[in-house]
C-alpha positions in Angstrom: -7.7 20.9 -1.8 -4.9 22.7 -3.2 -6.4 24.0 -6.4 -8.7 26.6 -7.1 -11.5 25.5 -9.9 -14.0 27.2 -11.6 -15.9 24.6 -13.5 -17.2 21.3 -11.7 -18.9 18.2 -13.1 -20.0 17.7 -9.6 -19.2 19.4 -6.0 -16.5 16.8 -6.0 -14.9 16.3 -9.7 -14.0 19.9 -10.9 -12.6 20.6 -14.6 -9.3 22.4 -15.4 -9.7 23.5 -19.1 -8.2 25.6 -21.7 -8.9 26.0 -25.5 -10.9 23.2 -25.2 -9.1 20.5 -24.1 -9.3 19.7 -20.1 -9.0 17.4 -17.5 -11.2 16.1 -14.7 -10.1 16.0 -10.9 -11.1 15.0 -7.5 -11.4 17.9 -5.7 -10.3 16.7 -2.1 -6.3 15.7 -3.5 -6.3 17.0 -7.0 -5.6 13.5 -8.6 -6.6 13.5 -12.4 -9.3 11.4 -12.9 -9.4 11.8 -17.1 -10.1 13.8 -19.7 -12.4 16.7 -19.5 -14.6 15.3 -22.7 -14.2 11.9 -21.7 -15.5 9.1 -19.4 -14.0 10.5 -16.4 -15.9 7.5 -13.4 -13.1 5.3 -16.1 -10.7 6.9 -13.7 -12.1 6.0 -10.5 -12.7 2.9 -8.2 -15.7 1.4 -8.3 -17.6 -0.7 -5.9 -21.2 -1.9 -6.2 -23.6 -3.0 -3.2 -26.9 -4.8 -3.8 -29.5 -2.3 -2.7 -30.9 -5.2 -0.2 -27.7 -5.9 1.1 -27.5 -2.2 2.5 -28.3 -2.1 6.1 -31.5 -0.3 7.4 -33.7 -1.5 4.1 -34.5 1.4 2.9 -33.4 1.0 -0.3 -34.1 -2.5 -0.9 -36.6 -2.3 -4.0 -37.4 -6.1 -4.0 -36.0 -6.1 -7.4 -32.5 -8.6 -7.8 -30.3 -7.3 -9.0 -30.5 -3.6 -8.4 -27.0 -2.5 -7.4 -25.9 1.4 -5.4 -22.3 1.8 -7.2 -19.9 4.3 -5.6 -17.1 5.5 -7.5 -14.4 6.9 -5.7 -11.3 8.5 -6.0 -7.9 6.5 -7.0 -5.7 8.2 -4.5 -7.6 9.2 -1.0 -10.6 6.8 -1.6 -13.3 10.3 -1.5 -16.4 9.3 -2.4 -17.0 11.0 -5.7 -20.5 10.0 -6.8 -23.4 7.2 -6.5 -25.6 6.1 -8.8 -28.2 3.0 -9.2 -28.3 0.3 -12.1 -29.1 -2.6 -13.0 -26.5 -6.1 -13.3 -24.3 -5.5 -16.6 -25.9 -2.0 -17.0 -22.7 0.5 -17.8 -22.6 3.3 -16.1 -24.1 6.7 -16.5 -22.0 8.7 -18.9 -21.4 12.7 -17.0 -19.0 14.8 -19.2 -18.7 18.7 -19.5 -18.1 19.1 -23.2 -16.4 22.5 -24.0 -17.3 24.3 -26.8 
């Protein structure tokens, strides 16, 4: 990391803002990921794995259709954050308005 942040999102997508305008980052290379206000998993890679396709079974809820989606960063593939849904569910919207 060669930034210093003060405001995160999550332990791995920090926000750089001033007068209210900002922009979101993975914090293991810096690479903009989007607009502070905005969609900022829009900037990221995703990739989605049944839950009953993941090894171990652990996760498998018996439900089809149940996906884990990882969204990761653009430029050194750091896993960024996880969440579960559902086929054709969009995903979970995380933004750090600034007032």
């Amino acid at each position: 990391m060669s930034r210093k942040y003060n405001s995160f999102i999550l332990p791995t997508v920090a926000i750089e803002a001033s007068g209210g305008i900002g922009q979101a980052y993975c914090v293991a290379c810096d690479t903009p990921l989007g607009a502070a206000g905005a969609h900022w998993k829009t900037g990221t890679i995703v990739a989605e794995v049944a839950l009953a396709d993941i090894p171990g079974g652990g996760y498998d809820t018996a439900l089809p259709g149940v996906f884990l989606r990882h969204f990761c960063c653009p430029n050194c593939a750091e896993l960024l954050d996880t969440e579960t849904s559902e086929r054709g569910e969009q995903m979970l919207v995380d933004a750090l308005v600034l007032s």
